[in-house]
C-alpha positions, 0 to 999 in steps of 0.5 A: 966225690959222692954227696951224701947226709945222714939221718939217725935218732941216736946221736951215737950211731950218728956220730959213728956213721958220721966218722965212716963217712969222713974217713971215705975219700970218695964221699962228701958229708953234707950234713947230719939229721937226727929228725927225719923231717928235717933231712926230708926238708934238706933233700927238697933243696938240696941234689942229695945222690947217697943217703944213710938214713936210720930206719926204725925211729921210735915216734917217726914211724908214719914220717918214714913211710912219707919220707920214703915215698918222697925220696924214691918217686920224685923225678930229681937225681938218681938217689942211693939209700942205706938203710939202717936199724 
């Protein structure tokens, strides 16, 4: 099983990635964010290899940028990151 989060503003579309996830076998589904700081706060504890993570949040612009730059150079798992809009 691939360990996965999800990261999106709009409980919506959470909601809706949410059920993809827990229909696919092959992920696990960690849990689920809808403020960027606190998925980034959960990656630093947590071996994370699959994200999906909304990336056009109104207000979260500048966090997104910095939230970015912490997943993709840190020296910890091999991540996957699905970016959505």
């Amino acid at each position: 099983m691939i360990k996965c989060i999800a990261i999106n503003d709009e409980p919506p579309v959470l909601d809706l990635v949410k059920g993809h996830i827990e229909k696919t076998e092959e992920l696990e589904l960690l849990a689920v964010f809808n403020d960027p700081i606190e998925g980034l706060a959960f990656i630093q504890k947590e071996k994370v290899p699959l994200l999906f993570l909304d990336i056009n949040m109104p207000g979260y612009k500048s966090h997104l940028h910095f939230f970015l730059s912490r997943i993709c150079f840190r020296k910890l798992s091999s991540r996957h990151i699905r970016l959505s809009t």
